[in-house]
C-alpha positions as CSV (number, residue, x, y, z in Angstrom):
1,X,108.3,61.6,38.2
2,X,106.9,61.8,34.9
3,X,103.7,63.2,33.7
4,X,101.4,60.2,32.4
5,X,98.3,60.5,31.0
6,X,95.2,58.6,29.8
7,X,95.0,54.6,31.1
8,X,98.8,54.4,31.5
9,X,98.1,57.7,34.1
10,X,95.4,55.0,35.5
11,X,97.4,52.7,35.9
12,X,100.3,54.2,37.0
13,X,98.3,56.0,40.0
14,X,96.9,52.3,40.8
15,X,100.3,50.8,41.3
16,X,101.5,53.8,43.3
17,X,98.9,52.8,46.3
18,X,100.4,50.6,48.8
19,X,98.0,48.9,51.1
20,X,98.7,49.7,54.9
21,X,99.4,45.7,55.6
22,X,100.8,45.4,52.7
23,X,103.6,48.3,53.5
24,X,104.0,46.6,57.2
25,X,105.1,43.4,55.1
26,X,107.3,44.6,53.0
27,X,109.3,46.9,55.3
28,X,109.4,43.6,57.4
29,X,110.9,41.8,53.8
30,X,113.7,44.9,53.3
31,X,114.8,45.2,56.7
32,X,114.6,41.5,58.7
33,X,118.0,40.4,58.0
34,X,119.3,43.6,59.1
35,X,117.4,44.5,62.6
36,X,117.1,41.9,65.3
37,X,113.9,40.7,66.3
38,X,111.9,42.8,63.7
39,X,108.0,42.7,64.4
40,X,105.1,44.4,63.4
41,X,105.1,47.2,66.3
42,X,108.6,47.9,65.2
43,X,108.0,48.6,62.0
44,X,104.5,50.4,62.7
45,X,106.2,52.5,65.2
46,X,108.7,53.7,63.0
47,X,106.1,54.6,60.4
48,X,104.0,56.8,62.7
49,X,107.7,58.2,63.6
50,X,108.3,59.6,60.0
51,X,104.7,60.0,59.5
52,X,104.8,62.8,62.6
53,X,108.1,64.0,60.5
54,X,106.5,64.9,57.8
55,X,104.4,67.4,59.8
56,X,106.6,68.8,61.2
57,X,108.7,72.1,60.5
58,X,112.3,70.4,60.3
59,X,110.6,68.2,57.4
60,X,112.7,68.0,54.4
61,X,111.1,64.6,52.6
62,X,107.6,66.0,51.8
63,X,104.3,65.2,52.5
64,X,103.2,61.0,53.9
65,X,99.7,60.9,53.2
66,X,97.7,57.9,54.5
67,X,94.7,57.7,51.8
68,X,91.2,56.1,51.1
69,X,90.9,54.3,47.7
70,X,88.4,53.5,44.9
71,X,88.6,52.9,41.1
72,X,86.4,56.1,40.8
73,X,88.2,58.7,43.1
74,X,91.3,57.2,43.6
75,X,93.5,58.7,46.6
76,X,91.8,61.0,48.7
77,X,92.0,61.7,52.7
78,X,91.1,64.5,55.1
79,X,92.7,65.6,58.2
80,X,89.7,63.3,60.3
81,X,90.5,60.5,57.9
82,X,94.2,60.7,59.0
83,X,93.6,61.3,62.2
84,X,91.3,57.7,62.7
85,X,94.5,55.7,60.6
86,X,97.1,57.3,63.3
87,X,95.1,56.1,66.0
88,X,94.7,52.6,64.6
89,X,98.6,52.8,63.6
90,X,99.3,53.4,67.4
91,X,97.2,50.9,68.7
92,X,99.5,47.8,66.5
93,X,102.7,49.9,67.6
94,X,101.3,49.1,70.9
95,X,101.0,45.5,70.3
96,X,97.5,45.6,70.2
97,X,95.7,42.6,67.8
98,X,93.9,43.5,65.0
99,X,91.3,41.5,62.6
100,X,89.0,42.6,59.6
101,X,85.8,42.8,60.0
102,X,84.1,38.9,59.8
103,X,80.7,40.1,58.4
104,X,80.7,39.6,54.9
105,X,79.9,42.9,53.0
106,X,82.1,44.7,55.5
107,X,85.4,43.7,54.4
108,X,88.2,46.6,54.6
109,X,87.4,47.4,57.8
110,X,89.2,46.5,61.6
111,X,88.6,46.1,65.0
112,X,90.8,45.7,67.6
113,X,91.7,44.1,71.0
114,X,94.4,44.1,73.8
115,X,96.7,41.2,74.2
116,X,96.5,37.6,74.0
117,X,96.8,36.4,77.5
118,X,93.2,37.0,78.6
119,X,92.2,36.6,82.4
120,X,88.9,35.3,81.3
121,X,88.4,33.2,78.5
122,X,85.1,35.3,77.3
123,X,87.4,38.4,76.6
124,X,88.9,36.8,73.8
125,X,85.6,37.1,71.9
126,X,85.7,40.9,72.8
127,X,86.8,43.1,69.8
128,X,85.7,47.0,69.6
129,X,86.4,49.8,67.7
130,X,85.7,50.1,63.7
131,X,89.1,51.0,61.5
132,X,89.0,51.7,57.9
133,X,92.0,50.3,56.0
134,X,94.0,52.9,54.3
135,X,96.7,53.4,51.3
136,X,100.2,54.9,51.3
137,X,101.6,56.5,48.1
138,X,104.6,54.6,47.4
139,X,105.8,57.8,45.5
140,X,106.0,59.9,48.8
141,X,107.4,56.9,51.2
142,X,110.0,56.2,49.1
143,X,111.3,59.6,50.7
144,X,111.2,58.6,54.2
145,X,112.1,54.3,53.5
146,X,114.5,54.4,50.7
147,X,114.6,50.6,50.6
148,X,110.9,50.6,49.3
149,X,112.5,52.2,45.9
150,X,113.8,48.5,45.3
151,X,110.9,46.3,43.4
152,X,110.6,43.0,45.7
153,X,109.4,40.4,42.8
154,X,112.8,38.8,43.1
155,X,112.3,38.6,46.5
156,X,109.3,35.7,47.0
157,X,111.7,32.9,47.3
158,X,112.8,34.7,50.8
159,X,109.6,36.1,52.0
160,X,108.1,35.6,55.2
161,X,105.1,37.7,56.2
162,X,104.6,39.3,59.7
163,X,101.7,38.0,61.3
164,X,98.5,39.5,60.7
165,X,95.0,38.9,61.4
166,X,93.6,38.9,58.0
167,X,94.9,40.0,54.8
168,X,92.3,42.9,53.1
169,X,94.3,44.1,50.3
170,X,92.3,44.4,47.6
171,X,94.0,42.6,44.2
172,X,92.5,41.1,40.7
173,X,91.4,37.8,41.3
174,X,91.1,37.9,45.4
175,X,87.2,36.4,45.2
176,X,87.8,33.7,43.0
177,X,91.1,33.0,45.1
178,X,89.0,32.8,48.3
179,X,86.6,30.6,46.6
180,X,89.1,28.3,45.7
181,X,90.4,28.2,49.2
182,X,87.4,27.5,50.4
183,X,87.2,24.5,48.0
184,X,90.7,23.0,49.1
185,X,89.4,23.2,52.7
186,X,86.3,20.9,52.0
187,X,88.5,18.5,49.9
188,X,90.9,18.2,52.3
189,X,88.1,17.2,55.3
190,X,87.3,14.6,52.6
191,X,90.3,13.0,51.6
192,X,92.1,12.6,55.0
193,X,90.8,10.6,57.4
194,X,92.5,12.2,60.2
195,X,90.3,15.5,59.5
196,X,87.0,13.4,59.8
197,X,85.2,11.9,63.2
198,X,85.4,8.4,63.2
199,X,81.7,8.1,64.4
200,X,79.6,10.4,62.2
201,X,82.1,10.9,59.8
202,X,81.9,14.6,60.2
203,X,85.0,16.9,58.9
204,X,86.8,17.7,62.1
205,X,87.1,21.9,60.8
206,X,89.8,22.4,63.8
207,X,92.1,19.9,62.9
208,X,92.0,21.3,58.9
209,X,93.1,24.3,60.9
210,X,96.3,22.4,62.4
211,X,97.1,20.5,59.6
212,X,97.3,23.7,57.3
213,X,99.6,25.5,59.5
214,X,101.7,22.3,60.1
215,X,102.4,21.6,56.4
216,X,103.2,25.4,56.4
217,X,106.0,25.1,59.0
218,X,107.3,21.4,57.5
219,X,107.6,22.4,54.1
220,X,107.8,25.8,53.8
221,X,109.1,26.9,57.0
222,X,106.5,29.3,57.1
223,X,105.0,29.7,60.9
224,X,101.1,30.8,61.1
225,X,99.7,30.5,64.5
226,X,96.7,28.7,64.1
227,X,94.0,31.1,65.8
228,X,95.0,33.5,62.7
229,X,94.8,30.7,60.0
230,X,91.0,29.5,62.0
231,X,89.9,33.2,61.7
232,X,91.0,33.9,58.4
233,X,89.2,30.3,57.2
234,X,86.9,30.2,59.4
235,X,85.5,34.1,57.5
236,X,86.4,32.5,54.5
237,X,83.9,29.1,54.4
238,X,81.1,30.9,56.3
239,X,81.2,33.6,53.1
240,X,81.1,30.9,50.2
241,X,80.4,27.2,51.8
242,X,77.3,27.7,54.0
243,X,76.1,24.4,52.4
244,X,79.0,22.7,53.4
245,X,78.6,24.1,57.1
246,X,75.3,23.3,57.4
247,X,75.3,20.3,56.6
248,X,78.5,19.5,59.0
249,X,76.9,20.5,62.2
250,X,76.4,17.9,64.5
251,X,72.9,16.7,64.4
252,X,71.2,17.6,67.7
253,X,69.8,14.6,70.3
């Protein structure tokens, strides 16, 4: 690799981060029309696999670092930090849910919870544990996933994301994206009919929920179970349309 230097060397080290969700997803891209039944504790599984390779002594491919990032320090990590990512990492090989952290302020950060068939319905509510997300250098995992060398920008047409809770990465634009999602939910609730209560006139939030992931599936062919889509907007409009919320709640007797 060349030497860079200056903002190009800023730059350069910026693109060379690759969020951990957003790694799972494009592994998922390279590989799905290759290996059966590809999920997301496939592909996690088989990057603790070569992570645990890299440690050890018949390692040829160099070092896979899972890193902490910020504008200021860029990649750093410590043998703790790695340690907390490996255990999250084995928890999703495991088929174990995770979701980002709902309180605004504390985006970046996971919890975790077993399953989705719960024998009461309270335990769905139950999440524990508190997960940093982390980085991968693209620079050392194109050592251990060759496929990763390839740039994917050709590739939207064909993509199809593995499921995830909530998306964290951190890109230019993300707040003023959300916003805007935020906004198409409230227009939606008052533009169709179907999405309001024919007594108060109240927008029906659930069935936004449905008819999202519906037109997903119908036009795009893009599935998105609807508890993840509810989460993810759910986080979304309690962050940047309180007003609307409040003034949606159905008025006590």
């Amino acid at each position: 690799m060349d030497r860079v230097t200056g903002l190009t060397a800023f730059f350069h080290n910026s693109e060379d981060a690759i969020y951990f969700e957003n790694l799972i997803n494009q592994l998922y891209i390279k590989n799905k029309k290759h290996i059966d039944n590809l999920d997301k504790e496939t592909i996690t599984a088989a990057i603790l696999s070569n992570y645990r390779l890299s440690k050890s002594e018949l390692n040829s491919f160099g070092r896979l670092g899972l890193y902490q990032y910020d504008r200021s320090s860029e990649l750093t990590t410590s043998e703790e930090f790695e340690m907390q990512c490996i255990e999250f990492l084995g928890y999703i090989a495991k088929g174990y849910e995770y979701r980002e952290n709902p309180i605004p302020g504390n985006e970046g950060s996971f919890h975790i919870r077993k399953g989705r068939n719960f024998p009461y319905p309270d335990d769905e509510d139950v999440w524990y544990g508190n997960y940093e997300g982390f980085f991968f250098r693209r620079s050392e995992l194109v050592k251990f996933f060759p496929e990763l060398e390839i740039d994917i920008s050709d590739d939207i047409d064909d993509e199809k994301l593995v499921s995830t809770e909530c998306v964290s990465e951190d890109w230019h634009g993300k707040e003023t994206a959300w916003k805007m999602i935020a906004g198409l939910v409230i227009a939606l609730g008052e533009v169709d009919k179907e999405c309001r209560t024919a007594a108060s006139d109240r927008v029906k939030i659930s069935s936004i929920y449905h008819r999202a992931a519906n037109t997903l599936v119908k036009h795009e062919g893009i599935e998105v179970e609807t508890e993840t889509l509810k989460k993810l907007l759910a986080n979304v409009l309690k962050k940047y349309a309180t007003n609307f919320l409040e003034n949606n709640k159905t008025p006590k007797k």
